[in-house]
C-alpha positions as CSV (number, residue, x, y, z in Angstrom):
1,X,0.0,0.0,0.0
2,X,2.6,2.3,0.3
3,X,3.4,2.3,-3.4
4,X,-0.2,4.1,-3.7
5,X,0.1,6.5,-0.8
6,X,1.1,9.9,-3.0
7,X,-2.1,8.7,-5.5
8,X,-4.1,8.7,-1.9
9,X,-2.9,12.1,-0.2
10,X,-3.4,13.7,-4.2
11,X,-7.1,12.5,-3.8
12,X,-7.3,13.4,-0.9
13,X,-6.1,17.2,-1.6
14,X,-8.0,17.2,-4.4
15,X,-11.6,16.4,-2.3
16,X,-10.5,18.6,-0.1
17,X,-9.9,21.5,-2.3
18,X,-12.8,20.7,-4.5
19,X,-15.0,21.4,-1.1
20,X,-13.3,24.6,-0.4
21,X,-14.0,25.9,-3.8
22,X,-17.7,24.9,-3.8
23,X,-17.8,26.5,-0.5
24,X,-16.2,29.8,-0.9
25,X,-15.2,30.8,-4.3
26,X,-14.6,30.1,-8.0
27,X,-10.9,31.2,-7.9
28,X,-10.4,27.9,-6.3
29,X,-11.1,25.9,-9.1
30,X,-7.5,27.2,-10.0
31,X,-6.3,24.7,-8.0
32,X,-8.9,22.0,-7.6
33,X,-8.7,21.3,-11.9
34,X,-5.3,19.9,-11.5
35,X,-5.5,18.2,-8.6
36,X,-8.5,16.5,-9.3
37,X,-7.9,15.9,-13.2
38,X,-4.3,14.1,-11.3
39,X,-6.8,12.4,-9.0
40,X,-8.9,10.9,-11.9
41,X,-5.6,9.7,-13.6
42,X,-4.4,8.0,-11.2
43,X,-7.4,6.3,-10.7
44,X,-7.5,5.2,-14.5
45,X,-3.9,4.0,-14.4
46,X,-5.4,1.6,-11.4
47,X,-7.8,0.2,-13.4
48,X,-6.3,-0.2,-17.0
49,X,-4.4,-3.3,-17.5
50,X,-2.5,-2.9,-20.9
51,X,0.4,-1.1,-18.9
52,X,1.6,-3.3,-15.7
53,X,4.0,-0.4,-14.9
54,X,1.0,2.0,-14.8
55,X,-1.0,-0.2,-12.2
56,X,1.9,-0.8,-9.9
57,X,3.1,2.9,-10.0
58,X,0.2,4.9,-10.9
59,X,1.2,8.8,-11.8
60,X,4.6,8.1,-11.6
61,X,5.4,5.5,-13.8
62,X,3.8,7.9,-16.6
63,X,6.6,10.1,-16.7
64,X,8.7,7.0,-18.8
65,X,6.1,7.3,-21.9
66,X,7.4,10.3,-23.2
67,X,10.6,9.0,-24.6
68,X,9.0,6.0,-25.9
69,X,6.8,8.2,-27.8
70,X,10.4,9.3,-29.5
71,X,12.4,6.0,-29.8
72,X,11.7,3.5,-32.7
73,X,8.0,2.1,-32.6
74,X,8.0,-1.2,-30.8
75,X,6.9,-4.7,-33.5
76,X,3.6,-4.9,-34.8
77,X,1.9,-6.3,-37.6
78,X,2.8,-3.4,-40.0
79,X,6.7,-2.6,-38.9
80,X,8.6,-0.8,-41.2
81,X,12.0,0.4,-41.1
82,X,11.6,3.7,-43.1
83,X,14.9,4.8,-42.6
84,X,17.1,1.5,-42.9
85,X,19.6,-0.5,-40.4
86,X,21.7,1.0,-38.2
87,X,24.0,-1.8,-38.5
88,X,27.6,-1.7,-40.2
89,X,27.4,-4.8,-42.1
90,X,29.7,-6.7,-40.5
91,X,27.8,-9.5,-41.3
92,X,24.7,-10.3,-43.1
93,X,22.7,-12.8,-44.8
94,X,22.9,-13.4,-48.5
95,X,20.1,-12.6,-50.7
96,X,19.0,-14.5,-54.4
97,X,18.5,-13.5,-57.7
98,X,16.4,-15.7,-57.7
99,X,13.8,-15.4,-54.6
100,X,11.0,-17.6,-53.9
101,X,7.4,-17.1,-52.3
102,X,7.3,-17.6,-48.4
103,X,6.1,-20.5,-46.9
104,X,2.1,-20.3,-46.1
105,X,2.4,-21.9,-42.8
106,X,5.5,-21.1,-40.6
107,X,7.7,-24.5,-40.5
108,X,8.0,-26.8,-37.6
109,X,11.0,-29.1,-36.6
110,X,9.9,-33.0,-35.5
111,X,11.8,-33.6,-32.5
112,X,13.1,-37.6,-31.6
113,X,15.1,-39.8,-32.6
114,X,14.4,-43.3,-33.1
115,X,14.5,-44.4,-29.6
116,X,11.5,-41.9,-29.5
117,X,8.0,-43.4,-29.5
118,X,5.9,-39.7,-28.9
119,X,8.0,-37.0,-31.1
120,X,7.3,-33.1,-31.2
121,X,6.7,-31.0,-33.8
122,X,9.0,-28.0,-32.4
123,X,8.2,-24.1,-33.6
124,X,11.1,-22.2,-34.9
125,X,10.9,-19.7,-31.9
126,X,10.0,-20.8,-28.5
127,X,9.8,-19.5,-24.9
128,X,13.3,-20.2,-23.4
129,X,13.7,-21.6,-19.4
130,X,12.4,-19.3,-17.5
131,X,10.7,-20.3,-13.8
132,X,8.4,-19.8,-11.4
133,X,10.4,-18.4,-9.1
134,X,12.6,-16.2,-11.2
135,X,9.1,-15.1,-12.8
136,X,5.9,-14.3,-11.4
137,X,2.7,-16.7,-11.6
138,X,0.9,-14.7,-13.8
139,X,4.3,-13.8,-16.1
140,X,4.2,-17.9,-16.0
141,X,0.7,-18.3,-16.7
142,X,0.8,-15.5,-19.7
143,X,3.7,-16.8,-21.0
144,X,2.1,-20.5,-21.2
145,X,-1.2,-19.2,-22.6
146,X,0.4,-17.3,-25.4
147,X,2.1,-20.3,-26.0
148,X,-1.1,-22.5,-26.6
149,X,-2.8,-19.4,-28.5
150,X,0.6,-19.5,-31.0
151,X,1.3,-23.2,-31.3
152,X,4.6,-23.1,-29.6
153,X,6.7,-24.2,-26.7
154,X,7.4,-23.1,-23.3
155,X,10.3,-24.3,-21.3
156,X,9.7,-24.5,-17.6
157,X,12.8,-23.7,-16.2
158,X,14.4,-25.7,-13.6
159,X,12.2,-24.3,-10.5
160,X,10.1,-26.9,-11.1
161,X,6.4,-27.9,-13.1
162,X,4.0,-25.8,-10.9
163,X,0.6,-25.4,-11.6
164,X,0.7,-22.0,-13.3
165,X,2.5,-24.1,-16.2
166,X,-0.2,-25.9,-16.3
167,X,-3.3,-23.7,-16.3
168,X,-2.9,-21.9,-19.7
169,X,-2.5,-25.1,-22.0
170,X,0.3,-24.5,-23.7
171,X,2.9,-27.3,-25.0
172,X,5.8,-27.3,-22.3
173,X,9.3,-28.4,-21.9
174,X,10.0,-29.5,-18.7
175,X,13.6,-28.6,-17.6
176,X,15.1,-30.7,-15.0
177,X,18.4,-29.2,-13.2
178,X,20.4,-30.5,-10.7
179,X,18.3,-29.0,-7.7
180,X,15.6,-32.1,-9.2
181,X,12.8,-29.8,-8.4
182,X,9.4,-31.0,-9.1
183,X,10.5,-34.4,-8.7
184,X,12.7,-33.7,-5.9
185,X,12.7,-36.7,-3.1
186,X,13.7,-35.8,1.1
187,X,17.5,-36.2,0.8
188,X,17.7,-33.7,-2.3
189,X,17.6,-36.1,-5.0
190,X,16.3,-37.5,-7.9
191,X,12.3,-39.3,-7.2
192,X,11.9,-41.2,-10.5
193,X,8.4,-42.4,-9.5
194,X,7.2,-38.8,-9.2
195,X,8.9,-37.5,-12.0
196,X,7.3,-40.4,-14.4
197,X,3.5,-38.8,-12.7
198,X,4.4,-35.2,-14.0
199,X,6.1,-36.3,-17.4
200,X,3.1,-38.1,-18.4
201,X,0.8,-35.0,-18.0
202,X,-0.5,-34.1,-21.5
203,X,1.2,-30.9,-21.8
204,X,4.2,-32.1,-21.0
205,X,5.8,-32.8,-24.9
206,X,9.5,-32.7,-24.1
207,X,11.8,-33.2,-21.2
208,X,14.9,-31.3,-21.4
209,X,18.0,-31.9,-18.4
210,X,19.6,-28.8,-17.2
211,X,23.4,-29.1,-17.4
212,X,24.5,-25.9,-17.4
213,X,23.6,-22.1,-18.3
214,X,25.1,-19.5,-20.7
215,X,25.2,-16.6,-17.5
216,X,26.4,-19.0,-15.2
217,X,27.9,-22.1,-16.3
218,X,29.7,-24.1,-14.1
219,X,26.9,-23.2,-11.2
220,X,24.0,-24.4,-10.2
221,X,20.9,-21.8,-10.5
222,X,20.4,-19.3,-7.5
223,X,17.1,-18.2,-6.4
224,X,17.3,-15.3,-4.2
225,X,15.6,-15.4,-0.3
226,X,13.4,-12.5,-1.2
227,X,11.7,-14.6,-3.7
228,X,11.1,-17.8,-2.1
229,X,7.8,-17.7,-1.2
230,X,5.8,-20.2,0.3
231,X,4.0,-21.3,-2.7
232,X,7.3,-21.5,-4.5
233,X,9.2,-23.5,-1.1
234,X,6.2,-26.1,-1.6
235,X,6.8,-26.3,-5.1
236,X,10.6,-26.6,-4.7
237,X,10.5,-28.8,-1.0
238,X,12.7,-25.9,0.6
239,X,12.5,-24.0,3.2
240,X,10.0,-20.3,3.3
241,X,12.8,-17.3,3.0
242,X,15.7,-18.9,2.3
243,X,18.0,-18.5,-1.1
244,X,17.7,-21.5,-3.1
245,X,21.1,-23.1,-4.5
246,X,20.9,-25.9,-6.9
247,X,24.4,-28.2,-6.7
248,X,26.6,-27.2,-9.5
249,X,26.3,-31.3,-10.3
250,X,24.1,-33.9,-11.1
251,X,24.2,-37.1,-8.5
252,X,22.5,-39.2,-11.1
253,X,25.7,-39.2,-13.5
254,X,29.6,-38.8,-13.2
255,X,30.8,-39.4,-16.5
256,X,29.4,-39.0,-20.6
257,X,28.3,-42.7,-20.2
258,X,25.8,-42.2,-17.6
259,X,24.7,-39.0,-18.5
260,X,23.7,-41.0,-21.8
261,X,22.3,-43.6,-20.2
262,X,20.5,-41.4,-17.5
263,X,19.1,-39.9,-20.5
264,X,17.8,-42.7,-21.7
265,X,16.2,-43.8,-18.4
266,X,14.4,-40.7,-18.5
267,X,12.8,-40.7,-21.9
268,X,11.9,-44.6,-21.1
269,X,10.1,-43.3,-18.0
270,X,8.3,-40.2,-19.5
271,X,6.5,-42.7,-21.8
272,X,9.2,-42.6,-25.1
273,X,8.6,-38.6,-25.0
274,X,11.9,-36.8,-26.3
275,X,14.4,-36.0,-24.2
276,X,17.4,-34.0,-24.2
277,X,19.6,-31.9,-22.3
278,X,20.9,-27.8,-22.4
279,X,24.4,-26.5,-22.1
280,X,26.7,-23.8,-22.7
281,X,29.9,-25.2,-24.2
282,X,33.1,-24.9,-22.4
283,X,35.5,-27.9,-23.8
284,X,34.9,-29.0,-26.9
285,X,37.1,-32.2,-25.7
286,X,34.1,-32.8,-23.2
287,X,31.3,-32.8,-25.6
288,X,33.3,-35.2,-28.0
289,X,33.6,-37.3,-24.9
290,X,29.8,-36.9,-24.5
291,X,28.9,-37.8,-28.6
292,X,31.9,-40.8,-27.4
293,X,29.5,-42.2,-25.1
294,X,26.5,-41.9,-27.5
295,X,28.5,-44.1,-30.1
296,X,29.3,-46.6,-27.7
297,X,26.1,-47.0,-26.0
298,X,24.2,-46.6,-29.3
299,X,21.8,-44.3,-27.7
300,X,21.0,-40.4,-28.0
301,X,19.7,-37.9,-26.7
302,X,16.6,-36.0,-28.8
303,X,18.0,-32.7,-29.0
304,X,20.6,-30.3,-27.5
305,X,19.9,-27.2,-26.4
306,X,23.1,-25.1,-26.6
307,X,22.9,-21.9,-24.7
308,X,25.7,-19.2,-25.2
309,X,28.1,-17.3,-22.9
310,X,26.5,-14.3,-23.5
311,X,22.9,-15.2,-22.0
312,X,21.2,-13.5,-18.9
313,X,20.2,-14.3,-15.6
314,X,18.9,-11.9,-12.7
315,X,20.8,-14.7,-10.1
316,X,24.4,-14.9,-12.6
317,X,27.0,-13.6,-10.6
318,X,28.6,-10.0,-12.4
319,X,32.1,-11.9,-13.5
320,X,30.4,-14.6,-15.4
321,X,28.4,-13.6,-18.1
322,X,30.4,-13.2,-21.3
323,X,33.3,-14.9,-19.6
324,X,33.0,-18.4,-19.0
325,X,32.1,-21.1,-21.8
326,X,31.6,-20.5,-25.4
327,X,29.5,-17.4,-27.3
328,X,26.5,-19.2,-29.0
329,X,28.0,-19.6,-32.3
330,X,30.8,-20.9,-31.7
331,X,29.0,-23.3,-28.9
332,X,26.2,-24.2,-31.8
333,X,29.3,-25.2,-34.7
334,X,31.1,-26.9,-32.2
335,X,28.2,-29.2,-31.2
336,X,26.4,-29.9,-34.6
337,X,30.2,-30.3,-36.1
338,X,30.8,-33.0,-33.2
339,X,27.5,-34.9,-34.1
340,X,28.0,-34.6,-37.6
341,X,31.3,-36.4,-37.3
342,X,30.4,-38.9,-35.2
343,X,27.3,-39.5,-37.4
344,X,24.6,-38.9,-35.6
345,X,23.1,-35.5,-36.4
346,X,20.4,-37.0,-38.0
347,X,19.0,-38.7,-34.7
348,X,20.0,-35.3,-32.9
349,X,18.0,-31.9,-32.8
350,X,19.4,-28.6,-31.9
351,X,17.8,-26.0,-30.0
352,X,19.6,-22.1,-29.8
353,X,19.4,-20.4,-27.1
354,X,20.5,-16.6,-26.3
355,X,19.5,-13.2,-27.7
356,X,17.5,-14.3,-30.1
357,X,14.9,-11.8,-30.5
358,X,14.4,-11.0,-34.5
359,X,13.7,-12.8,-37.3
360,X,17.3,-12.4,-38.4
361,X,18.5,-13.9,-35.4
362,X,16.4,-16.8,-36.4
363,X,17.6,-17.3,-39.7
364,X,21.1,-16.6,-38.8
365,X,21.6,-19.6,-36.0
366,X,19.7,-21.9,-38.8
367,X,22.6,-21.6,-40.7
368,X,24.9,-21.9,-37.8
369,X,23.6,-25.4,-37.3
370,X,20.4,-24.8,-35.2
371,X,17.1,-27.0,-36.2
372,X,15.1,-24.3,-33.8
373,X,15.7,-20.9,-31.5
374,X,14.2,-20.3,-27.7
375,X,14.1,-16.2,-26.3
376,X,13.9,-15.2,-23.0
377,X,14.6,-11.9,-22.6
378,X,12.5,-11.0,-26.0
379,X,9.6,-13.3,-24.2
380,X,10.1,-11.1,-21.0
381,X,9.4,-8.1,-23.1
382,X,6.5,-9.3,-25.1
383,X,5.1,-10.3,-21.5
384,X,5.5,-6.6,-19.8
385,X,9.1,-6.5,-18.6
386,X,10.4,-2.9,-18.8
387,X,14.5,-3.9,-18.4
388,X,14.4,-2.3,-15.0
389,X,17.1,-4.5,-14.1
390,X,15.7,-5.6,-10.6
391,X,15.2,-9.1,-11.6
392,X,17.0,-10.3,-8.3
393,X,15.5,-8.0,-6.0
394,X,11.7,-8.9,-6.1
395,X,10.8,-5.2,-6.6
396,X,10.0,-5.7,-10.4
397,X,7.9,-2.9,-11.4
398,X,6.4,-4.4,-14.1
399,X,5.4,-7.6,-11.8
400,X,6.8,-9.6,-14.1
401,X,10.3,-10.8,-12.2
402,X,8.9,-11.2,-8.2
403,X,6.3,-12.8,-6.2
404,X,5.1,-10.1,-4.5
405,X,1.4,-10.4,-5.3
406,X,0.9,-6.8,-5.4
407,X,3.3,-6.2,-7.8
408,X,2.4,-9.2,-9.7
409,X,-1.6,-8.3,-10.4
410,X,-0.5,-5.4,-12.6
411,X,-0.3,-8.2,-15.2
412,X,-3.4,-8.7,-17.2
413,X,-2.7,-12.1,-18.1
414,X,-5.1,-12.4,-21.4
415,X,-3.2,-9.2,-23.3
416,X,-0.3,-10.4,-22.0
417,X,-0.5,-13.3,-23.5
418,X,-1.7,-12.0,-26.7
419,X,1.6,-9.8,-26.9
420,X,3.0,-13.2,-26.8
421,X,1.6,-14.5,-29.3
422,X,2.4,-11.6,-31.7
423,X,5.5,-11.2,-30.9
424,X,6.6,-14.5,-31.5
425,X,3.9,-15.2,-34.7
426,X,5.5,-11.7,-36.3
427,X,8.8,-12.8,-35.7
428,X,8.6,-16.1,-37.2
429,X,7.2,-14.2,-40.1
430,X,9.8,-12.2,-40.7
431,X,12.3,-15.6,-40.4
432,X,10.1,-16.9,-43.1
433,X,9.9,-13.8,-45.7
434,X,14.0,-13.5,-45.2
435,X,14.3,-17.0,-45.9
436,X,12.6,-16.7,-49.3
437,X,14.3,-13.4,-49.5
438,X,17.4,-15.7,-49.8
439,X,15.5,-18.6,-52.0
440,X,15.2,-20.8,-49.8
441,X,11.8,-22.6,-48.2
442,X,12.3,-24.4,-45.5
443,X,15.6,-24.3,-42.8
444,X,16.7,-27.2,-43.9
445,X,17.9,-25.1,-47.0
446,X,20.0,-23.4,-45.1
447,X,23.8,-23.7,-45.1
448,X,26.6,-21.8,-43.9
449,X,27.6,-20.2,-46.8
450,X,24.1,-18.0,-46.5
451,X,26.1,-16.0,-43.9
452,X,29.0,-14.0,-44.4
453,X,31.1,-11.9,-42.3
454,X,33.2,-8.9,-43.4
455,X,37.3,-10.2,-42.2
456,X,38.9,-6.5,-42.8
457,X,38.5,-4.1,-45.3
458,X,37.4,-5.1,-48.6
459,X,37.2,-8.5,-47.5
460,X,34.1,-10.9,-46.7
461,X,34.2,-14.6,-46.1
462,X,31.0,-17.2,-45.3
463,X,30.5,-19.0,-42.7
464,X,31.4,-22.1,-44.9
465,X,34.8,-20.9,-45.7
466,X,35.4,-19.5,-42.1
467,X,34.5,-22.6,-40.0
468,X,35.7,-25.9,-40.7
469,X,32.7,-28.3,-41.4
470,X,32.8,-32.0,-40.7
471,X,31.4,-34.5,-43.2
472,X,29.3,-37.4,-41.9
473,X,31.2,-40.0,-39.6
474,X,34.5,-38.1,-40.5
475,X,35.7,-38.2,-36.9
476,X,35.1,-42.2,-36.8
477,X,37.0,-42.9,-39.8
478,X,39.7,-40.7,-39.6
479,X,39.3,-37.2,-37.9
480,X,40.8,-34.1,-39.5
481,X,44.8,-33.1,-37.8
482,X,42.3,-30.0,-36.4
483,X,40.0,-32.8,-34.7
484,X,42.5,-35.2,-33.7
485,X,44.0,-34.8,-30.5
486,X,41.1,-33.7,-29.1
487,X,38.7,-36.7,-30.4
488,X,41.7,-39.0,-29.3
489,X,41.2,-37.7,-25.8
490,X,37.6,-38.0,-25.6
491,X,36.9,-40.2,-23.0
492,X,33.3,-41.6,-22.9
493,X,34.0,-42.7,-19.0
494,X,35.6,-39.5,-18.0
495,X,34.7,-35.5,-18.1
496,X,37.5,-33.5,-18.3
């Protein structure tokens, strides 16, 4: 309530001197307009719901709209760019001669391998891990009903499959990190009987295993004390008001062989539903030693999500992002070149994940070796956030990043959730249109050599000719000098 005392002493005033003017004398309409016109305003911004900002900071949180009124307009159906790019060029996507007409319906990518009995037909954009916990319930609940409104996926995020997940009807991914929460048993571990109950829930379509993050690899994720509210400590099975640490490992595995077979005990007990797990790349000795496993075991995983250095977190600690593990695209070559050569890229889909927010970003990790992109912070926006920055704090004023309830009810959940939807049906679009702007159909069509970075001045080279690209089982029948020592030293019984 004391967020809406100034809006209560202005009404106040404002009755106040309203009464003294109809009491004594016109000249005090003077200062009764104002204050009561301010009065009525406030009052409005309380009770409209298309600005979450507005409800939780009525009067004051006006004073931002001004300079959005100036900036570049926000997407819609009918975005132009009437004055161009402000980018330099320093790489692009190549265009035909010879375009072709867009696709009619956006593409999808069928997720599972052949160890897969239920497979997913995966949109080219998705909502990336975000959870309940880090978000609100109703940020949750709009993100998941914009989800089932578009046809697309939302990842869970590793706090758990709570109910607000559930409610909207939207296709999920449910992410399972080393905290195990959601199927979580006494001692901290990993309850497979509990787990099989929630994986076979209808809106569950994918099961993902959290290995590490692009902020924060190397960590387990941190949910701050301010934020652990008791719906959130039953969820999780921690204690009320206390800051949440998942272990930086998993107890289920030590080494690439039983993370593959782990895997593989997971899809078998979510019903042959695809499974898969998410990583930002540090080693690209480790991962070989991961695809070593695969070939020995003759199983796979479904997909891999790779997420890059560069991603976001409101729990990352400052001197991680952009430090530790591999930027996306060199994380997304390295792993679809180390399936490739081991041969099994077929059997294996790959999910992007980090600042992937326009169309071009779409297309652009397509030809980087991505089957399919997830957003988060572009989601967050779509959903109300304002990049306040107080993500870790619980004092979002857009409601979207706490779980204070107050703060949280500014969200209107259905237009939220139709911003959702826009957002990421528009920016599929687009992905589409600059596909056939460069003649091709469908992503499959895409290859490396569609991208091309200027190397210096007067100089451009493709992706193809600036990356070196494996051929099918190269790395089993004789790796490349480049490949050697560290596909020699892949170890499918050891990390590291």
């Amino acid at each position: 309530m004391r967020r809406f005392l100034p809006l209560l002493l202005v009404c106040l005033l404002a009755a106040g001197v309203t009464a003294a003017a109809c009491a004594r004398s016109a000249r005090w309409w003077i200062a009764a307009g104002p204050l009561l016109a301010a009065a009525c305003l406030g009052g409005w911004d309380l009770l409209q719901r298309r600005r979450p900002v507005l409800r939780n900071h009525p009067l004051v949180g006006r004073l931002r709209y001004p300079a959005e009124r100036v900036r570049a307009p926000s997407r819609s159906e009918d975005a132009r760019d009437p004055f161009g790019a402000d980018r330099d060029g320093g790489e692009y996507l190549v265009p035909s001669l010879r375009p072709v007409e867009p696709a009619e319906e956006p593409p999808v990518v069928r997720v599972g391998g052949p160890d897969c009995s239920q497979p997913y037909d995966m949109a080219l954009l998705n909502v990336s891990a975000m959870s309940f916990g880090a978000l609100s319930s109703r940020a949750v609940l709009a993100l998941n009903r914009g989800a089932a409104l578009g046809r697309f996926a939302q990842d869970t995020g590793e706090g758990g499959l709570s109910e607000h997940h559930l409610r909207g009807g939207g296709d999920l991914v449910w992410e399972i990190g080393s905290g195990y929460f959601g199927c979580r048993d006494a001692e901290g571990g990993f309850d497979a009987r509990e787990f099989a109950d929630k994986a076979a829930l209808p809106e569950v379509k994918c099961v993902s295993l959290k290995l590490s993050q692009g902020s924060a690899p190397g960590m387990g994720g941190v949910l701050p004390a301010v934020k652990v509210s008791a719906e959130i400590a039953r969820e999780r099975k921690v204690p009320v008001g206390e800051t949440v640490v998942s272990p930086p490992l998993h107890r289920m595995f030590s080494t690439p062989r039983e993370l593959v077979l782990f895997l593989a005990r997971l899809r078998e007990l979510a019903g042959g539903k695809p499974t898969g797990f998410k990583l930002c790349v540090g080693s690209r000795r480790e991962f070989l030693a991961v695809c070593a496993a695969m070939v020995a075991e003759g199983l796979t995983p479904d997909f891999v999500v790779v997420d890059g250095s560069e991603g976001g977190t409101g729990a990352g600690p400052a001197g991680f992002a952009g430090r530790l593990g591999m930027p996306l695209t060199q994380g997304l070559i390295t792993v679809h070149n180390a399936l490739v050569g081991v041969g099994l890229r077929d059997r294996v889909r790959i999910g992007a994940s980090g600042r992937v927010a326009t169309g071009a970003d779409i297309v652009t990790r397509l030809a980087q070796g991505a089957d399919y992109t997830n957003a988060a912070r572009a989601m967050m926006r779509a959903v109300g956030c304002v990049g306040a920055l107080r993500c870790h704090t619980g004092t979002c004023p857009a409601g979207v990043a706490t779980q204070d309830p107050l703060r949280a009810r500014a969200l209107h959940v259905a237009d939220q959730a139709r911003q959702v939807r826009r957002y990421q049906r528009e920016t599929v679009r687009d992905a589409v249109r600059i596909m056939a702007a460069m003649g091709v159909r469908e992503p499959a069509g895409l290859t490396p050599g569609h991208l091309v970075r200027r190397t210096g001045p007067g100089a451009v080279r493709s992706y193809a000719e600036l990356y070196e690209w494996l051929a099918p089982g190269e790395l089993l029948a004789g790796p490349p000098e480049s490949w050697e020592a560290d596909w020699k030293a892949a170890d499918p019984d050891a990390f590291g």
